[in-house]
C-alpha positions, 0 to 999 in steps of 0.5 A: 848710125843711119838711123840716128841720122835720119832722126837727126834731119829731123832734130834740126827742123824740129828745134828753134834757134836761140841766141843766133843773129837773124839769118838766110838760114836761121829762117831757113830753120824756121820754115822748116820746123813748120813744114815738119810739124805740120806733116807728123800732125796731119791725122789726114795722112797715113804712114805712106804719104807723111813719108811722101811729104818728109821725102819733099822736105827732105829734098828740098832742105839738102843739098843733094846735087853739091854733097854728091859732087863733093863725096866723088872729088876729082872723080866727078870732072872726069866723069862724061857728062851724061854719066854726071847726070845719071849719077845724080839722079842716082844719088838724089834718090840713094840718100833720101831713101837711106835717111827717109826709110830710118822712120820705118824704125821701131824707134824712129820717131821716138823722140823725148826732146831736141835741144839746139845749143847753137848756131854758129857761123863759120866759114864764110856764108856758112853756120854750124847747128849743134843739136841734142837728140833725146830720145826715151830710154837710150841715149843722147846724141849729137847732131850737128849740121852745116849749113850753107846760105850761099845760093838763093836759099840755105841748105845741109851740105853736111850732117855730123853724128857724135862728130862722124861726117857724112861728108867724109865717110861717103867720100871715102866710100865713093872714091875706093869703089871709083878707083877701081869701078869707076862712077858706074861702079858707084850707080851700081853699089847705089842700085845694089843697095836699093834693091836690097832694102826694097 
């Protein structure tokens, strides 16, 4: 699922809305659709540093920091502040480095087509964007990401795959190891897992 996620990221730079209101995020969507193509047709890159420019990218579309305050829930306000800080830092490099390193995949880029259904809105200074994902020789899948315009510029604070959020999942994640580890139980899983795929 990981892997379809990763490429999902990269559905919703690729598509172009149709039918949708001008908005924060509907330009939001545009400039990256460019950044993105720009990065897989630059035959001046090799391999590294497209990953490299995806990681920038990555970064700067997701909100990272709000995603992973909201996956620790109450957990995150009782954490010290020099805790929160570690925590972040952890996590900002845990997520990209789980989605970026999917385009290692055999299959990663193998991508027949992308089709954006809509961009919806829905709760306030928020839209939904709903995605098909082809790729040759497997079967479609269905990305949808929630987009957030409330600060200065829009960005994913969720991504949902065949309706599996990653909200949700890593909440619930997080929170069981916080229950009994506590926030350093977490940066430790999160180091566990970098080393792992390291």
């Amino acid at each position: 699922m990981y892997r379809k996620i990763g490429v999902g990221i990269t559905a919703l730079f690729l598509a172009s809305p149709v039918n949708a209101a001008e908005s924060k995020c509907d330009i939001f969507a545009h400039q990256m659709i460019g950044r993105v193509i720009s990065i897989f047709h630059d035959k001046t890159q090799n391999e590294i540093q497209k990953r490299q420019a995806l990681t920038i990218v990555f970064q700067d579309a997701v909100d990272t920091d709000w995603i992973g305050k909201f996956v620790l829930g109450r957990f995150w306000k009782i954490t010290p502040v020099e805790e929160q800080k570690q925590y972040l830092e952890k996590y900002r490099s845990y997520l990209t480095q789980n989605y970026i390193s999917k385009f290692d995949d055999e299959n990663g880029l193998n991508i027949d087509d992308i089709k954006l259904a809509a961009i919806t809105p829905g709760q306030p200074n928020q839209f939904e964007a709903k995605t098909l994902i082809q790729h040759k020789g497997e079967e479609d899948v269905h990305v949808d990401y929630l987009l957030d315009d409330s600060s200065p510029k829009c960005q994913v604070h969720d991504i949902k795959v065949e309706g599996v959020s990653l909200l949700a999942t890593q909440r619930s994640e997080f929170q069981t190891i916080a229950e009994t580890s506590g926030v350093k139980g977490i940066i430790g899983a999160m180091d566990r897992k970098h080393n792992a795929q390291e």
